[in-house]
Rosetta silent file (secondary structure, phi, psi, omega in degrees, C-alpha in Angstrom):
SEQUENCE: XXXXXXXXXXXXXXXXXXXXXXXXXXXXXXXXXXXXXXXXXXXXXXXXXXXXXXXXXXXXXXXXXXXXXXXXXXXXXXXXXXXXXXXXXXXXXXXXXXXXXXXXXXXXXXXXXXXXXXXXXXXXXXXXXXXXXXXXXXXXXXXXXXXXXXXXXXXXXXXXXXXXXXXXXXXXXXXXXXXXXXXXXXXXXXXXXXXXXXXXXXXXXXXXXXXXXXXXXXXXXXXXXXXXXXXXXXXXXXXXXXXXXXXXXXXXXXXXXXXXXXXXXXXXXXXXXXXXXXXXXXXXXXXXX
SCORE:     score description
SCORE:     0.000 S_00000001
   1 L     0.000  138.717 -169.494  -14.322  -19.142   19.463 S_00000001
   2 L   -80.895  147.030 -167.048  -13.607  -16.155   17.311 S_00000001
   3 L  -101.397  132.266 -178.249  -16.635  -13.528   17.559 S_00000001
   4 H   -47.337  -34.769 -163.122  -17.518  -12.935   14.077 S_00000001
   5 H   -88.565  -32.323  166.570  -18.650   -8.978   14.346 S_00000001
   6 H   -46.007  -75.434 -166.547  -14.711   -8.389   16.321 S_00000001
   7 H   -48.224  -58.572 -132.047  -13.344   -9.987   12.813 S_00000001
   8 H   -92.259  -47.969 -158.062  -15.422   -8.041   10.810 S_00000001
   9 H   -81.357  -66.524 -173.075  -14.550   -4.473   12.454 S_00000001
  10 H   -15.809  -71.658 -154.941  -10.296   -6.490   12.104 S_00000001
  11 H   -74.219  -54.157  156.217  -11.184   -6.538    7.961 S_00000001
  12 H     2.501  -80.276 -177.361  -12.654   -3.468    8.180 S_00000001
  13 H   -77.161  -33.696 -166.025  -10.057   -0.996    9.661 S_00000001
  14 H   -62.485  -63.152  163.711   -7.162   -3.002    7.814 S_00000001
  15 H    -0.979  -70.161 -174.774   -9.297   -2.108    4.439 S_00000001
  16 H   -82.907  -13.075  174.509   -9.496    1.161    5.156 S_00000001
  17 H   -76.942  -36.250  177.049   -5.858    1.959    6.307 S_00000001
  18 H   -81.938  -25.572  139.861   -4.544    0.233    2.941 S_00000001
  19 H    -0.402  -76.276 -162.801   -7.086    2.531    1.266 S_00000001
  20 H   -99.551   75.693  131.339   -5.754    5.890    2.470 S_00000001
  21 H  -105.744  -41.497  147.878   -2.665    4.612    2.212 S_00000001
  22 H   -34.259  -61.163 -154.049   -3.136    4.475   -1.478 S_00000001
  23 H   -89.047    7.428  172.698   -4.340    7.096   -1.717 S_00000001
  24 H   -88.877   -2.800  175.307   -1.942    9.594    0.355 S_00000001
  25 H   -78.395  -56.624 -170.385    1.134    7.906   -1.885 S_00000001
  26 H   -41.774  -58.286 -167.908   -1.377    8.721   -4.587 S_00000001
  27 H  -103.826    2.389  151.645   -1.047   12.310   -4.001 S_00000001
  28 H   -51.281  -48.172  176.526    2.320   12.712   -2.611 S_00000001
  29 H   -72.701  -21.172  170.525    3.434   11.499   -6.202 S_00000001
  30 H   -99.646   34.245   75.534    1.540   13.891   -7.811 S_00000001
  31 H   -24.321  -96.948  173.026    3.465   16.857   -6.138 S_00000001
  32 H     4.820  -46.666  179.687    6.520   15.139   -6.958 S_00000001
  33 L   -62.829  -82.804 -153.119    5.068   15.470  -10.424 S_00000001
  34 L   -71.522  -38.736 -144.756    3.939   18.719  -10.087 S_00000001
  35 L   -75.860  141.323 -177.167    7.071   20.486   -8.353 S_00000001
  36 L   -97.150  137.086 -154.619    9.228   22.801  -11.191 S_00000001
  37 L   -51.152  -26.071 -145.413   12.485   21.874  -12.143 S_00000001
  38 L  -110.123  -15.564  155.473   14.232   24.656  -11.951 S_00000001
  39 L   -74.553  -49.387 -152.807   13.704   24.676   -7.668 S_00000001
  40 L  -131.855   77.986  170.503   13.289   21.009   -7.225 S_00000001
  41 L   -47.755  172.264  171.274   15.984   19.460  -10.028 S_00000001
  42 L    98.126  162.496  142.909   15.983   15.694  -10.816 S_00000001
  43 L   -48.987  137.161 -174.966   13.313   13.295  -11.636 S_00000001
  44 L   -47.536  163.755  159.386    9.866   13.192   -9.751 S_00000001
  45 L  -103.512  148.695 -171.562   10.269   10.504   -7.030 S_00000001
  46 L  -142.379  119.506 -164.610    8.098    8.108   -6.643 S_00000001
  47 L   -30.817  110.501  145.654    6.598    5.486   -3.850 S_00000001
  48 E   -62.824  134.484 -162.348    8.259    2.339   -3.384 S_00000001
  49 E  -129.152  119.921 -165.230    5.885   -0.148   -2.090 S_00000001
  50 E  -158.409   90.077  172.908    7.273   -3.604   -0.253 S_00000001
  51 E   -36.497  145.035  159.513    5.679   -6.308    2.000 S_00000001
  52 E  -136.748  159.572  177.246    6.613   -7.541    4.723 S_00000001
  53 E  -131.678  162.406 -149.244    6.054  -10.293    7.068 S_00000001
  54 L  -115.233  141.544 -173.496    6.483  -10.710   10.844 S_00000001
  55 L   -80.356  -19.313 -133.878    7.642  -13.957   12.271 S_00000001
  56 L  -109.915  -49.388 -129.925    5.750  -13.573   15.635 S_00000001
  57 L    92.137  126.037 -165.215    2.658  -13.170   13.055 S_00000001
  58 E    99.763 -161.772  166.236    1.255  -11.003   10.681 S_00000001
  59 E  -173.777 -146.059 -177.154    3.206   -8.218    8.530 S_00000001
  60 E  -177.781  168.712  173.265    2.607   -5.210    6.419 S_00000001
  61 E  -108.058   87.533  175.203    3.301   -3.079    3.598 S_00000001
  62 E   -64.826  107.541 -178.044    5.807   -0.261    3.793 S_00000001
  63 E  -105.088  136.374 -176.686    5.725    2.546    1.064 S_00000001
  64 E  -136.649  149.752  171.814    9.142    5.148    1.331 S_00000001
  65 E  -146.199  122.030 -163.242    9.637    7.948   -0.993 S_00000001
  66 L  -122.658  122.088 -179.205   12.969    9.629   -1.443 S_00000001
  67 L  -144.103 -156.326 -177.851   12.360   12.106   -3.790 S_00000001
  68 L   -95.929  -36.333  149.781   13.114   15.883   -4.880 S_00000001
  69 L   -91.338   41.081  147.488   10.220   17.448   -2.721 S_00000001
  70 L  -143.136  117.541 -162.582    9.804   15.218   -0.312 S_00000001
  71 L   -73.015  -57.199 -154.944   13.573   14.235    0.917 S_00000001
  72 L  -163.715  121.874  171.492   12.149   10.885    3.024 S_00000001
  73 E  -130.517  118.129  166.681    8.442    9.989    3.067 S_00000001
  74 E  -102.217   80.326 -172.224    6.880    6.903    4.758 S_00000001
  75 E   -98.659  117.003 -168.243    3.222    5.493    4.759 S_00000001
  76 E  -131.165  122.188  177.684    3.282    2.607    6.227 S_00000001
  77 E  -125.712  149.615 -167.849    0.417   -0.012    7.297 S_00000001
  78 E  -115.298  134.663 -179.648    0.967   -2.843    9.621 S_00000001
  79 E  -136.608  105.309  170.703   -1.843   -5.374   10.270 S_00000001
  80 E  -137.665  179.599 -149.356   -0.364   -7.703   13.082 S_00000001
  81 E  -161.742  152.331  164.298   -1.215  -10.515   15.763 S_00000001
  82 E   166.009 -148.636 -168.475    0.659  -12.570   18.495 S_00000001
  83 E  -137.072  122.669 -173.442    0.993  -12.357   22.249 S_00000001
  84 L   -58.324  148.739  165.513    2.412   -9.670   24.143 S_00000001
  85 L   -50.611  135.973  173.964    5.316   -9.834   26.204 S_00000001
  86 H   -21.310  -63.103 -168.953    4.757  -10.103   30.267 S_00000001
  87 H   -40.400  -59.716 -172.522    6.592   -6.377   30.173 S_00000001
  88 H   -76.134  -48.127 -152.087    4.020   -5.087   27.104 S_00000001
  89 H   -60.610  -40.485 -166.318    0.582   -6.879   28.517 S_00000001
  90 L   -43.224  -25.530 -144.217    1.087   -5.043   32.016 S_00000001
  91 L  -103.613    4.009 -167.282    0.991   -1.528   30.175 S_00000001
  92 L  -105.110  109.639  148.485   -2.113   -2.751   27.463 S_00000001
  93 L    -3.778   69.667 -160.854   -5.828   -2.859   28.315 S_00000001
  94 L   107.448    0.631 -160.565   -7.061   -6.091   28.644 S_00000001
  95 L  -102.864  -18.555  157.582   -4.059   -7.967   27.743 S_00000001
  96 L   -32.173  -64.963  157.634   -3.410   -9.091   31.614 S_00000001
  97 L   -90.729   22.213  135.398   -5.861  -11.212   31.390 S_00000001
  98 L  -159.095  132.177  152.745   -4.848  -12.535   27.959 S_00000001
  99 L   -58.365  -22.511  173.721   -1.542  -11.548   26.202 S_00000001
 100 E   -86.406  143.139 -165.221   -2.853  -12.035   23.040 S_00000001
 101 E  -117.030  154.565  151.674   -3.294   -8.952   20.580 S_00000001
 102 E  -106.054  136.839  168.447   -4.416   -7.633   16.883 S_00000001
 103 E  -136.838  109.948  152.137   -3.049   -4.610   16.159 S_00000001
 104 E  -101.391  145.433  166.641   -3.574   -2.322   12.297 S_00000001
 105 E  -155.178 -161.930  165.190   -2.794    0.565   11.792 S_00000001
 106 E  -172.144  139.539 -148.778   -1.076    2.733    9.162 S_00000001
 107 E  -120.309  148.520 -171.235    1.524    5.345    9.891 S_00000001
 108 L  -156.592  120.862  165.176    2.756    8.364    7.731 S_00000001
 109 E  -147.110  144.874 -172.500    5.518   11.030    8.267 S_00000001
 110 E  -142.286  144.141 -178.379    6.967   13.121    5.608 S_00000001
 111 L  -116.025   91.132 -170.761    9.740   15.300    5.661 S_00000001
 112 L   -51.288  164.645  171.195    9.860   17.896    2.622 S_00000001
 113 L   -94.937  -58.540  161.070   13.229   19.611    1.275 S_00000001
 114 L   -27.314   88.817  171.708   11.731   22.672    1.483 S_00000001
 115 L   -27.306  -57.078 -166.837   12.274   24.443    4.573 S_00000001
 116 L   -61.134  -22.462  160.294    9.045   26.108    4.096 S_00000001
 117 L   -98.553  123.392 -163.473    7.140   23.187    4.116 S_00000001
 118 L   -79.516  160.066  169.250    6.746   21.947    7.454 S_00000001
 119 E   -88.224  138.324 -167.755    7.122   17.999    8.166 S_00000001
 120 E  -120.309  121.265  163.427    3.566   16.318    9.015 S_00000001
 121 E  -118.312  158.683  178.598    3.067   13.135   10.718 S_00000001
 122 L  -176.968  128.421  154.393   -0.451   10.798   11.333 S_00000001
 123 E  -123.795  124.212 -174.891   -1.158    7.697   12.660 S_00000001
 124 E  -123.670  152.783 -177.834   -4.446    6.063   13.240 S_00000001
 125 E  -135.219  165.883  137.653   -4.774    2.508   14.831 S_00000001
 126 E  -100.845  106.836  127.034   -7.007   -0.326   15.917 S_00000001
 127 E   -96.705  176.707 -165.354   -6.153   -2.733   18.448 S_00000001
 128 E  -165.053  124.260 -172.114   -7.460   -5.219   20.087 S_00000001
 129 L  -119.238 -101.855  168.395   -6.878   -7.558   22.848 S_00000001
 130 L   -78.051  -41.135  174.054   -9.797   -8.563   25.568 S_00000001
 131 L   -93.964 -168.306  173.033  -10.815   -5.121   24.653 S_00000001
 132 E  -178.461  127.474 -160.769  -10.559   -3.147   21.597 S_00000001
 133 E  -165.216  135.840 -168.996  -10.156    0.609   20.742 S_00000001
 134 E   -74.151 -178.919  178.139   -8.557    3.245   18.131 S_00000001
 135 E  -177.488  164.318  166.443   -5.884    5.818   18.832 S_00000001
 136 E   150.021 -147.018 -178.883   -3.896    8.022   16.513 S_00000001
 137 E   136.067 -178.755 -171.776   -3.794   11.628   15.661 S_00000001
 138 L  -135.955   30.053 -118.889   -2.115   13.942   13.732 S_00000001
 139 L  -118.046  167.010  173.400    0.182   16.871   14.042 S_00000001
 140 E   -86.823  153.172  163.313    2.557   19.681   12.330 S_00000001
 141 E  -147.554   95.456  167.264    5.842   20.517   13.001 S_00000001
 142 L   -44.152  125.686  172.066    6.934   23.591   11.217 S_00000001
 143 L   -56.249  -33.566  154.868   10.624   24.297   10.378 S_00000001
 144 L   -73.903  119.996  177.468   11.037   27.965   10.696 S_00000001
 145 H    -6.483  -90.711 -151.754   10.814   30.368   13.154 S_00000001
 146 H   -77.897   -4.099  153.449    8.132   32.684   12.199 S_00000001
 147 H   -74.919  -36.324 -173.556    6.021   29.666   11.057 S_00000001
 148 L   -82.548   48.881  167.855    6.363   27.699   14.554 S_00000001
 149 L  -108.950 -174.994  169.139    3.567   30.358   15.886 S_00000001
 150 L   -67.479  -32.331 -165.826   -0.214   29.337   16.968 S_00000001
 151 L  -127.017   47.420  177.681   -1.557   31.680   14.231 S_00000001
 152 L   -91.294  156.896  174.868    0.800   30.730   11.219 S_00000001
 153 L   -81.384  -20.453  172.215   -1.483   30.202    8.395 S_00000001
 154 H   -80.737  -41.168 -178.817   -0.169   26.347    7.793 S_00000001
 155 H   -84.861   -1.378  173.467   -0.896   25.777   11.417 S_00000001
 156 H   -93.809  -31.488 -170.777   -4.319   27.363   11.615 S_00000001
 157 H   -94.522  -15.974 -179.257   -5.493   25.460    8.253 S_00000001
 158 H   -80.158  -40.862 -167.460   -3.818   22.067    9.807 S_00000001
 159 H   -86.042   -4.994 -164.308   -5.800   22.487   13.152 S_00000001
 160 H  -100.478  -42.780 -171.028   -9.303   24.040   11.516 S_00000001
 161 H   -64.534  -51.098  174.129   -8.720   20.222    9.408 S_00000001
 162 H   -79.934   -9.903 -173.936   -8.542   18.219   12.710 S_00000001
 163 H  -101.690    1.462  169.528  -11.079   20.100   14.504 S_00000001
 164 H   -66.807  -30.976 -145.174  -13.001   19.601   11.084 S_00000001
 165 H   -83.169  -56.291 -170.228  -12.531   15.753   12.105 S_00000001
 166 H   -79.483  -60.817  174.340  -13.689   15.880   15.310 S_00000001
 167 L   -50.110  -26.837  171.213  -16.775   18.048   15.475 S_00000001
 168 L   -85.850   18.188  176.239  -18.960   16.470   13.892 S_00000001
 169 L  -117.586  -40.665  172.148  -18.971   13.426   16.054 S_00000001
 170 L  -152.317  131.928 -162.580  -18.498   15.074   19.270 S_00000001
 171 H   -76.934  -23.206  173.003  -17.408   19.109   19.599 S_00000001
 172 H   -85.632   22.720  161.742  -15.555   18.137   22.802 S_00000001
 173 H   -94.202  -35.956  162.722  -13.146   15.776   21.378 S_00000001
 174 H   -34.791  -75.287  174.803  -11.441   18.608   19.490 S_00000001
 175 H   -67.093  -47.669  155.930  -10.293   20.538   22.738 S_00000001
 176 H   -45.857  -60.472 -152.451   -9.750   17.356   24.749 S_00000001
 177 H   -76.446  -72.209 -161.884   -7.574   15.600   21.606 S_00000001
 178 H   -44.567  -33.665  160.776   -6.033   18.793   21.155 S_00000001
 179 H   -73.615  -30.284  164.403   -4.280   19.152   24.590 S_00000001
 180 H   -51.157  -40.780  161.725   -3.364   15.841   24.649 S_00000001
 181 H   -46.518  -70.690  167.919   -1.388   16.495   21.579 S_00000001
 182 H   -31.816  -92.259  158.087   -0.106   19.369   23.260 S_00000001
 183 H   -29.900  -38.599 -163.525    1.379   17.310   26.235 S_00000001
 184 H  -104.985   13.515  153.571    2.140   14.126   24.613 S_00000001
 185 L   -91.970  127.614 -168.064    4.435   16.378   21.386 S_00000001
 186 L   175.248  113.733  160.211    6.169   17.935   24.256 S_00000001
 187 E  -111.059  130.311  164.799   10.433   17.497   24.938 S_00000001
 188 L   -92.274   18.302  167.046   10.942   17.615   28.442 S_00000001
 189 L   -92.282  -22.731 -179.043   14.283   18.031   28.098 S_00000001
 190 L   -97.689  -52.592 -179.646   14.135   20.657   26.122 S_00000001
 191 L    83.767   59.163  174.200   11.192   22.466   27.468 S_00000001
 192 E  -171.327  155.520  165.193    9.648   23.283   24.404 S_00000001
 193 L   -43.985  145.212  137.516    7.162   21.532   21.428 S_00000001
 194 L   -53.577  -41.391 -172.158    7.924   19.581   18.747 S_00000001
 195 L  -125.055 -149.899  167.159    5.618   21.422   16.931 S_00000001
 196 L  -110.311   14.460  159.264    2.453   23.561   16.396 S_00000001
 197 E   103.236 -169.751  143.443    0.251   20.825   17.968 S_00000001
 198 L  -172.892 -118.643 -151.546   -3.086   18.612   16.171 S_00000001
 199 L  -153.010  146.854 -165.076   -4.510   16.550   17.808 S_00000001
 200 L  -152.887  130.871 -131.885   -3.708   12.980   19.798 S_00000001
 201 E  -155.553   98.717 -166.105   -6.082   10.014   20.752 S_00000001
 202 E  -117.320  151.815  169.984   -5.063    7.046   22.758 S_00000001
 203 E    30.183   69.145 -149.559   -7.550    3.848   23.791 S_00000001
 204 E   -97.549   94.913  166.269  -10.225    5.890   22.302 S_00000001
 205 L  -113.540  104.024  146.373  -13.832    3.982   23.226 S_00000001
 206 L   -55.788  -34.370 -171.240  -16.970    5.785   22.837 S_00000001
 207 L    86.263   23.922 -170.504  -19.080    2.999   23.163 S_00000001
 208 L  -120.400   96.825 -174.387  -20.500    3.474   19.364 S_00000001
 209 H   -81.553  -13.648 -175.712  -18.039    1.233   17.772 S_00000001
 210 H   -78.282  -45.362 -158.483  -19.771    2.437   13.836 S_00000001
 211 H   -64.264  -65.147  174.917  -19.042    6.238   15.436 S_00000001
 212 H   -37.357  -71.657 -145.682  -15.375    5.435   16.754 S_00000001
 213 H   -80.449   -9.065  169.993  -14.311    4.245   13.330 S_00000001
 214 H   -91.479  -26.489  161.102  -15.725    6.886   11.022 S_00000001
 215 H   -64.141    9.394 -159.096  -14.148    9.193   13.241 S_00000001
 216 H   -99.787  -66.271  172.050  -10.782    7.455   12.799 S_00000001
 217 H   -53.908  -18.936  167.724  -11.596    7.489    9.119 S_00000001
 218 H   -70.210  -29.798 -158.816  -12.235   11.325    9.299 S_00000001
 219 H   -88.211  -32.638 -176.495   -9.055   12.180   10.753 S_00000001
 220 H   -70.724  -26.302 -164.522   -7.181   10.349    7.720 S_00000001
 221 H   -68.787  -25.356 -162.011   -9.656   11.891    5.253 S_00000001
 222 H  -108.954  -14.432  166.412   -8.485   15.308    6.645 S_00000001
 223 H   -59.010  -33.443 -167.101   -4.750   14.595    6.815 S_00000001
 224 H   -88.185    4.562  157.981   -5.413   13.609    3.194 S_00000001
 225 H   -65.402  -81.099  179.662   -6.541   17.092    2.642 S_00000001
 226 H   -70.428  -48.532  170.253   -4.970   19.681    4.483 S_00000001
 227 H   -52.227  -60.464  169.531   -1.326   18.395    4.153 S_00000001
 228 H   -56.034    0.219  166.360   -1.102   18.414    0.174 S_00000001
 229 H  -109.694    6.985  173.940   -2.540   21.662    0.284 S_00000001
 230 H   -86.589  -36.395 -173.399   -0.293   23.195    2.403 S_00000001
 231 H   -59.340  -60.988  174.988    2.754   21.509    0.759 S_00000001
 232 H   -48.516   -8.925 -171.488    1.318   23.186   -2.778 S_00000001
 233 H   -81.205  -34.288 -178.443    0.806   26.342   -0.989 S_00000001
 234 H   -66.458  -56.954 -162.030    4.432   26.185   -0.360 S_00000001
 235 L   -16.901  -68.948 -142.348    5.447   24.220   -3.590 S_00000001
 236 L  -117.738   56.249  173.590    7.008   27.211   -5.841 S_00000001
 237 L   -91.336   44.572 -168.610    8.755   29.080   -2.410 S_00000001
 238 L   -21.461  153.847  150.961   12.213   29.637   -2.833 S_00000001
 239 L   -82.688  150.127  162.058   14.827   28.726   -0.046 S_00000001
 240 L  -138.611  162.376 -172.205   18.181   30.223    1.498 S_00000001
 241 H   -58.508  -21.818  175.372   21.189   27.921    3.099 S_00000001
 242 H   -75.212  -61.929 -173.900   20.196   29.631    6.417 S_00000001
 243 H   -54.964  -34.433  162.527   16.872   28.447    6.317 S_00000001
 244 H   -71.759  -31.654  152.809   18.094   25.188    5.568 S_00000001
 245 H   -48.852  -50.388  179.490   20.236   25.010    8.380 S_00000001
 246 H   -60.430  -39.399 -155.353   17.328   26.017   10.784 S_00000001
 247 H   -85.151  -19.791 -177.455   15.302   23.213    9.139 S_00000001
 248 H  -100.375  -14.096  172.353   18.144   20.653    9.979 S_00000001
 249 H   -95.190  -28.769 -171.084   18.599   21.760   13.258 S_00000001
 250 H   -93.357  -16.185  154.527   14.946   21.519   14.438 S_00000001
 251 H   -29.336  -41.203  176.546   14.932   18.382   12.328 S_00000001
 252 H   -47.043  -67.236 -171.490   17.401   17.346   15.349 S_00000001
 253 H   -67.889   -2.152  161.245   14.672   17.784   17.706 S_00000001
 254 H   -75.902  -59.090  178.225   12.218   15.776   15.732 S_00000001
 255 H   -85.484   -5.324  131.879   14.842   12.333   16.253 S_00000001
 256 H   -12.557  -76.089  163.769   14.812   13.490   19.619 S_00000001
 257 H   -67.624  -48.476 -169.710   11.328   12.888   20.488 S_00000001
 258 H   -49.558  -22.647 -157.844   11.244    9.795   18.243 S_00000001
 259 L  -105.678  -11.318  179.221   13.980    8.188   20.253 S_00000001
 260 L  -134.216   -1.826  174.015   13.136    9.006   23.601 S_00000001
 261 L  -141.838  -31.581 -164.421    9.387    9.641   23.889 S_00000001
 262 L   -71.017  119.600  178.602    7.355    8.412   20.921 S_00000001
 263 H   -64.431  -46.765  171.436    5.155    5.752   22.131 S_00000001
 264 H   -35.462  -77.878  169.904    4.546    4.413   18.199 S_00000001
 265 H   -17.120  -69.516 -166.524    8.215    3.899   18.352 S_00000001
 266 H   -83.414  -27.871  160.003    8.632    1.826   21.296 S_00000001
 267 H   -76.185  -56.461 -163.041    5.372   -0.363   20.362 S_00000001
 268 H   -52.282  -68.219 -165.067    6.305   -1.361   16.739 S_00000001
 269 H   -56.835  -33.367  175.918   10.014   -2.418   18.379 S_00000001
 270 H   -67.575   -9.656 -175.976    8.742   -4.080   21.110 S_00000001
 271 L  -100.291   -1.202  175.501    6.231   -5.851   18.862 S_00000001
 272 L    54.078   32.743  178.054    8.655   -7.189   16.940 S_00000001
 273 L   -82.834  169.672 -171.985    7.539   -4.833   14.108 S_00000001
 274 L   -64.649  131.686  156.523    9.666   -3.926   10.451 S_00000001
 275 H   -58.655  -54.822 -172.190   12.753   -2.123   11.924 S_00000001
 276 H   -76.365  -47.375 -167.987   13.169   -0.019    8.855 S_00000001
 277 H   -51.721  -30.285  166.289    9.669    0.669    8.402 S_00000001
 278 H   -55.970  -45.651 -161.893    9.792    2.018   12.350 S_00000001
 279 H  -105.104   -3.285 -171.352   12.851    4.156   12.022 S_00000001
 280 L   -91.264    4.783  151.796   11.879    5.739    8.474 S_00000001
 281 L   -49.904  -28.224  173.364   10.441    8.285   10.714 S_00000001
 282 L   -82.149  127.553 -174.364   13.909    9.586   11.010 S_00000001
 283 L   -73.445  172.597 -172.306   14.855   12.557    8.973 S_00000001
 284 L  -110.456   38.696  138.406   17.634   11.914    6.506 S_00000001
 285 L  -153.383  109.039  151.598   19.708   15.149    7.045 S_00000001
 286 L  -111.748  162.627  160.696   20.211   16.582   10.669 S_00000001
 287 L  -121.530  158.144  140.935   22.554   19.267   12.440 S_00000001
 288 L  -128.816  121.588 -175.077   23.028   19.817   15.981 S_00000001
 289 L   -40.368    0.000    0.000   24.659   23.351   16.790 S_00000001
């Protein structure tokens, strides 16, 4: 028997992830809008928005935007259900003693034209198996040197926004979240960051289940802040072909991590999740030197 108050939190998070999903398309396109002509030629771009459905059960709605500031943008929410693989239930909380899962979430990385505007990603989730618990986070990963420090002003106003997130539910989730970020953006191949850090929050149980999910809901609220105001901060920034190079080479290191570390990654494929919507995470121009 299904327990009605489980279902309820199910309608719940999926609500609110096609919410802000709205409404971060909402204000990507109005940049788009906004950006002047004589930097960012062409027509504004604008979300494409396109269901899908999953065989295994459930589906989702993928929005991509290829536009003149924002090269390749994806906010994507997935609301899906089946039964994990032997392989997946081993590595999942609760699913050992049943393989079957709910999983929503809604997933967003955007890659700007604009050197100068760093590329942002956030994901927040629900699942739920025997158990049931959020995860996500959020972090930057500036293009440019002299941006990729701890005390760049885009990475000081991105991390004062997540630790805006956190504190007021618990001030020691900030500093906890935030090293975890730290370790889990991390190539160890490389020996260096993707990025300038946020913050990153796996099988997240408080034991307040109203408390988990408005913090979930904070961290989107503050993505849906702090990114468009950095990208406007940026907006009317000229470029040079060097910097655009640099931005295509650490772009490199960005499908790097996706392809060889990103957990998000290997659960949607293994999950029988949308292939393109999975892979629009990848930027659409790289170099490697």
């Amino acid at each position: 028997m299904s327990d009605p108050a489980l279902e309820a939190r199910k309608q719940a998070a999926e609500a609110w992830f096609r919410d802000l999903q709205a409404r971060l398309t909402g204000e990507l396109n109005a940049i788009e809008a906004e950006a002047p002509d004589d930097l960012y030629p062409g027509a504004p771009g604008r979300f494409e928005l396109k269901d899908w459905a999953r065989a295994e059960g459930g589906g989702g709605t993928m929005g991509l935007l290829r536009g003149r500031v924002f090269e390749k943008a994806g906010v994507h929410v997935s609301v899906v259900h089946g039964t994990f693989t032997p392989e997946m239930a081993k590595t999942m909380p609760g699913a050992e003693e049943d393989p079957r899962f709910f999983a929503t979430g809604i997933s967003v990385i955007v890659h700007p034209r604009n050197p100068r505007m760093p590329t942002a990603h956030m994901n927040t989730r629900f699942i739920c198996t025997t158990e049931a618990w959020f995860g996500g986070g959020g972090d930057l990963t500036p293009m440019l040197p002299d941006q990729r420090r701890d005390d760049a002003p885009d990475t000081l106003a991105f991390h004062a926004a997540m630790k805006g997130a956190c504190d007021p539910h618990d001030p020691t989730w900030y500093p906890a979240y935030k090293k975890e970020a730290d370790e889990y953006f991390w190539l160890p191949h490389r020996k260096e960051p993707r990025g300038t850090g946020g913050i990153f929050y796996d099988r997240h149980r408080s034991g307040d289940v109203a408390k988990d999910f408005a913090f979930t809901q904070d961290v989107g609220k503050a993505f849906l802040d702090v990114y468009p105001r950095i990208c406007r901060s940026r907006l009317l920034e000229p470029w040079t072909p060097e910097e655009r190079l640099q931005q295509r080479i650490q772009r490199g290191r960005y499908v790097e991590f996706n392809l060889l570390y990103d957990r998000g990654t290997v659960f949607g494929l293994k999950t029988g999740g949308n292939i393109e919507s999975i892979l629009s995470s990848m930027p659409p121009d790289v170099a490697w030197p």
